[in-house]
C-alpha positions in Angstrom: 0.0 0.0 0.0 1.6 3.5 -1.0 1.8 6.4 1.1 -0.8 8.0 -0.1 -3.3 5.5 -0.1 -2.5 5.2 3.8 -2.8 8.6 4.3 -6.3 8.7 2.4 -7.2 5.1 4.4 -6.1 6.9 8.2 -7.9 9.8 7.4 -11.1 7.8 7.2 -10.6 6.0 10.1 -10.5 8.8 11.9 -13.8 10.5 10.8 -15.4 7.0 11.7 -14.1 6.8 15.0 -15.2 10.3 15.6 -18.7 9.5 14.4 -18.6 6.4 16.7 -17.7 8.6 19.6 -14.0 8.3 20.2 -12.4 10.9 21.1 -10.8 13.7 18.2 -7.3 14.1 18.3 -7.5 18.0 18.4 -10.1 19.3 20.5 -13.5 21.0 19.4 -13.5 24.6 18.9 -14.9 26.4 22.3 -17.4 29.5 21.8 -16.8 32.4 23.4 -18.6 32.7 27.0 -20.2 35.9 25.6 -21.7 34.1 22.9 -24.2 32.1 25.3 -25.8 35.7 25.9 -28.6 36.7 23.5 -28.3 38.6 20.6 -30.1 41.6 22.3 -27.9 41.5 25.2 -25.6 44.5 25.9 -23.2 46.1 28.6 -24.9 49.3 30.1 -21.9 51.6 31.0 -23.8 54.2 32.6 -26.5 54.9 34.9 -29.8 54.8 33.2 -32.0 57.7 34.4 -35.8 56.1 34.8 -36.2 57.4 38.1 -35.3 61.0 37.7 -36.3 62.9 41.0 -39.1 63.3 43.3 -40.2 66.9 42.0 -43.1 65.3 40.4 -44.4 63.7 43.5 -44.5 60.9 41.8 -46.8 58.1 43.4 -49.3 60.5 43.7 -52.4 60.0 41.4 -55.6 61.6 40.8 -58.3 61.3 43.6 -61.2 59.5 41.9 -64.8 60.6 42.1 -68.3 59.4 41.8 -67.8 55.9 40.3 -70.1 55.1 37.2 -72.1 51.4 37.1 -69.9 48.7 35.2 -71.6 49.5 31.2 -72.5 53.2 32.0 -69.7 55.3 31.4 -70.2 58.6 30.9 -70.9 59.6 27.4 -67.7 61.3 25.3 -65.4 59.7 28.3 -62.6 57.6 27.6 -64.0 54.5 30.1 -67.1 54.8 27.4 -65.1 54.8 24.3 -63.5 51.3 26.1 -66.2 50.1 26.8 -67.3 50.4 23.0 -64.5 48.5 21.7 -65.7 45.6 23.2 -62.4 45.0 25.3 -59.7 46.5 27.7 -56.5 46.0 25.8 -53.7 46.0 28.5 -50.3 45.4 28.2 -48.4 42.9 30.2 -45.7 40.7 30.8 -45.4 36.7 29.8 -42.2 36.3 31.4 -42.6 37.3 35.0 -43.6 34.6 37.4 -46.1 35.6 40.1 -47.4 39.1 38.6 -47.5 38.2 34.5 -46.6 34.5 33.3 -47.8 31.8 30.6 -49.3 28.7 32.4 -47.2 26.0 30.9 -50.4 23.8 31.9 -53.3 26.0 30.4 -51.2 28.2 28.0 -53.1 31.3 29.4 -51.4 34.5 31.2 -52.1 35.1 34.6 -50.7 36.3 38.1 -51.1 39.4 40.4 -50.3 42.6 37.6 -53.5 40.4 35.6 -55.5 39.7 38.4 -55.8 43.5 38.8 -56.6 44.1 35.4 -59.2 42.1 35.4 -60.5 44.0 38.0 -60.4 47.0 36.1 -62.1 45.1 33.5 -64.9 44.2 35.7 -66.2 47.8 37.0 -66.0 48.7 32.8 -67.9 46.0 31.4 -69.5 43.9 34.6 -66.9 41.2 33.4 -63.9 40.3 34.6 -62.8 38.4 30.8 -63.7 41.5 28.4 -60.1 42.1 28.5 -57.5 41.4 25.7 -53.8 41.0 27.0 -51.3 42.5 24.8 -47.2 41.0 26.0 -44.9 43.6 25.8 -41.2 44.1 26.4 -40.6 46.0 29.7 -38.9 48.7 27.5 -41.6 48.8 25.4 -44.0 50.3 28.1 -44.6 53.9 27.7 -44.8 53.8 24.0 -47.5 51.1 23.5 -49.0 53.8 25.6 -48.6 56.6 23.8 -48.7 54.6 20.3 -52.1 53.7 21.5 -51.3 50.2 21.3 -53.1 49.4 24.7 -55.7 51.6 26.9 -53.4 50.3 30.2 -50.4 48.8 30.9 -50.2 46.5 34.4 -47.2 45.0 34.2 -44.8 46.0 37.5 -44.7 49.3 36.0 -43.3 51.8 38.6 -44.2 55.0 38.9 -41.3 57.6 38.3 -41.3 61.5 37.7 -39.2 60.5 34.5 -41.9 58.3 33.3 -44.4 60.8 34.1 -43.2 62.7 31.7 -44.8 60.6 29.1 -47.3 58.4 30.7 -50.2 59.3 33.5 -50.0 56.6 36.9 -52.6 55.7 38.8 -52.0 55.3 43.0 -49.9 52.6 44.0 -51.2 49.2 44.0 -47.9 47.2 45.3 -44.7 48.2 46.9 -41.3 46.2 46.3 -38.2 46.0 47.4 -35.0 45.3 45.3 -32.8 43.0 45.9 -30.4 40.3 44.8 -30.6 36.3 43.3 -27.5 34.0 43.1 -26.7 30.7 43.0 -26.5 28.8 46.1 -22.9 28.7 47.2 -21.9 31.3 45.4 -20.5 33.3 48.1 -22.0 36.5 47.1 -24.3 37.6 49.9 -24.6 41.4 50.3 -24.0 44.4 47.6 -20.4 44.6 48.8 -19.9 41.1 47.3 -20.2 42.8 43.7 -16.9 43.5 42.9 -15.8 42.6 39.3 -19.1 40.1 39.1 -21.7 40.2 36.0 -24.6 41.3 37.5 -28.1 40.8 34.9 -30.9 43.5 34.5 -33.9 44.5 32.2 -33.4 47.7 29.9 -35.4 50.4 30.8 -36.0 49.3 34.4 -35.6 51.7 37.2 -34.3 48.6 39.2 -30.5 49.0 36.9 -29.6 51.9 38.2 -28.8 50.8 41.6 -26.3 48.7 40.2 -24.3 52.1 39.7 -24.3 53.3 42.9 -22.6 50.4 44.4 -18.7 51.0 45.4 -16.5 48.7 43.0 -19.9 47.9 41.0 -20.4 44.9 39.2 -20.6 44.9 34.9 -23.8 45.6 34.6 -25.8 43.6 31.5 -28.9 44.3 30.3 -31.2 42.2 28.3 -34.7 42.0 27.2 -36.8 39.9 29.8 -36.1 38.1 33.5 -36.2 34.9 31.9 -32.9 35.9 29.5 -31.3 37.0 32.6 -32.2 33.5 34.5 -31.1 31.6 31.6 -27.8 33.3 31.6 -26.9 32.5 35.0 -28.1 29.2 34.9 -25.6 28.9 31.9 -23.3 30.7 34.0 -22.8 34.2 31.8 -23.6 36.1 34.8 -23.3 35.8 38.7 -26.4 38.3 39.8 -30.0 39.2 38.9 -30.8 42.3 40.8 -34.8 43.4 40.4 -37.7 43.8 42.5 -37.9 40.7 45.5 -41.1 39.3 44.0 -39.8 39.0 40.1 -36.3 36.9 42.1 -38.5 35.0 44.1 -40.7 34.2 40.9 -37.1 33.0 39.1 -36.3 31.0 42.3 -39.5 29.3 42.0 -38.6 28.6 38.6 -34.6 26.5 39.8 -34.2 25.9 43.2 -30.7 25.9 43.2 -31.3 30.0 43.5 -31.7 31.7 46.7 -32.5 36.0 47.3 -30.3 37.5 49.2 -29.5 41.2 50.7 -30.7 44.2 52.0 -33.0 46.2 50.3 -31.2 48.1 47.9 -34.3 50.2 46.8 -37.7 50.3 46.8 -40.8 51.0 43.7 -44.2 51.5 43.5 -46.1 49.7 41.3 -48.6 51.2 39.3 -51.3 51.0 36.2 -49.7 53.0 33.1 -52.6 54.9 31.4 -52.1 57.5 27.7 -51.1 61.0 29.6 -54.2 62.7 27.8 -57.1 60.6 30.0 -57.1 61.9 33.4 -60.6 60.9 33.1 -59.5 56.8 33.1 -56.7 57.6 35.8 -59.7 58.5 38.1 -61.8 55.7 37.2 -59.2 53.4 38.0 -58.1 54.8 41.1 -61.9 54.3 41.9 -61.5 50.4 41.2 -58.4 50.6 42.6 -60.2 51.9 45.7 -62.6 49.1 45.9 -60.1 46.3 45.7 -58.2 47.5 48.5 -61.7 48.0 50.7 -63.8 44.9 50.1 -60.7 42.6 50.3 -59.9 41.7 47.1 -56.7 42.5 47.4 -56.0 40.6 50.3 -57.6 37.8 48.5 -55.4 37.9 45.3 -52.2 38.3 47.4 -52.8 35.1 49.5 -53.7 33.7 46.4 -50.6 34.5 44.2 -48.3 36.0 46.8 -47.9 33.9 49.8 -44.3 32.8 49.5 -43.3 37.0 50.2 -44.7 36.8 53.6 -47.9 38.8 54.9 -48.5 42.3 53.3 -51.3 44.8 53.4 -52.6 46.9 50.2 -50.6 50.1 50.1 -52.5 52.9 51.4 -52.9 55.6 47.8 -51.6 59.2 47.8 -53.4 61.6 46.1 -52.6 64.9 44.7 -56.4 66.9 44.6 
């Protein structure tokens, strides 16, 4: 047998093998850690601003009035023109377990943010499922509003004097604190433990920019949805998820090899986004908004969804007239 024919004979042997499972002689070709991330995903570098300052008053809403009968809006108002489409449109998240998630059993969204929604629903139309629920990105909030893409958005929207600048907010239906999910074992178990880790937020949440005013902060990566972030650090591309306690404990739910840990490192308000035009449909939902907390509904869809936070009370509403 000549040399080449050896050569030719080897070389098949060896793509064989390697088809059978043996081992290559050279090894495979390793991606880059960063290629794991999503396409979207992206270092922020600086501090977003979606908090802005307090000027505004910001989680102060408009004091509702006289409350109109579920189907008997008032002529001309915005609740009327609603209630003429047939449904509430409302946007919301599919991604955030506890407040706005797909039921892998029924395929349907649900949790607290739609639970409230519905609500809304209810004092409009007398029922609860003449509502049509619109996902949207996090980022994507205030525009669907002012695009007219939805009449609402419930969907752990926080209410901010820089948001206010494009959106109205009704009073505060939920108060979080933020805080910090990591592996078990990982070692990290305060802010101070950031130094020169990844740490994994949401663009456009007010929740990133505490990440900036940490001492020796951590690279801070932003991405479109929790579940990106959960999947990166179950793949190991990041070390943290910082957000609002009930969004980590909803990603803990989801691995248990995940605990939260930390102090608070700030606090939001969560609150139903409506166009900044209809004052009238602030009011009317600070009216149902009103109702829920009295007659113990909230209490009831808390206990219901919410449990695994520990005991909580509606927030009491601030109102500015």
């Amino acid at each position: 047998m000549n040399k080449r024919i050896r050569l030719a004979l080897l070389a098949t042997l060896a793509v064989v093998a390697t088809a059978c499972g043996a081992t290559p002689q050279s090894p495979p070709m390793e991606l880059a850690a960063e290629s794991l991330l999503p396409p979207n995903a992206a270092e922020i570098t600086s501090a977003p601003n979606e908090r802005g300052d307090d000027s505004c008053n910001a989680t102060a809403s408009l004091r509702p009035g006289a409350q109109p009968q579920p189907g008997a809006m008032p002529a001309g108002s915005t609740m009327a023109k609603i209630v003429a489409s047939g449904k509430l449109r409302v946007g919301v998240d599919q991604n955030q377990y506890l407040f706005g998630f797909r039921n892998p059993a029924t395929g349907e969204i649900e949790g607290f943010d739609i639970d409230i929604a519905r609500e809304i629903a209810k004092d409009l139309f007398g029922n609860p499922g003449a509502i049509e629920l619109r996902p949207i990105d996090s980022a994507h909030r205030a525009a669907a509003l002012q695009n007219n893409e939805v009449d609402i958005v419930a969907q752990t929207f926080s209410a901010t004097c820089e948001r206010r600048r494009d959106v109205e907010f009704s009073s505060t239906y939920f108060v979080s604190d933020q805080r910090l999910l990591v592996t078990k074992g990982s070692g990290i178990r305060s802010a101070t433990d950031l130094a020169q880790k990844r740490a994994c937020g949401v663009f456009k949440t007010t929740t990133l920019e505490a990440m900036f005013t940490i001492p020796n902060r951590p690279k801070v990566i932003g991405m479109t949805n929790w579940l990106d972030c959960l999947t990166a650090m179950q793949q190991g591309q990041v070390d943290v998820i910082s957000t609002d306690a009930p969004i980590l404990f909803g990603l803990a739910e989801q691995d248990p090899n995940l605990e939260v840990v930390g102090d608070p490192l700030a606090y939001d308000n969560y609150a139903v986004g409506v166009q900044k035009s209809q004052t009238d449909l602030v009011r009317f939902v600070n009216g149902v908004l009103e109702r829920v907390r009295g007659d113990g509904t909230w209490q009831r869809l808390y206990n219901s969804r919410m449990t695994k936070l520990g005991p909580a009370s509606p927030p009491a509403p601030r109102y500015i007239e």
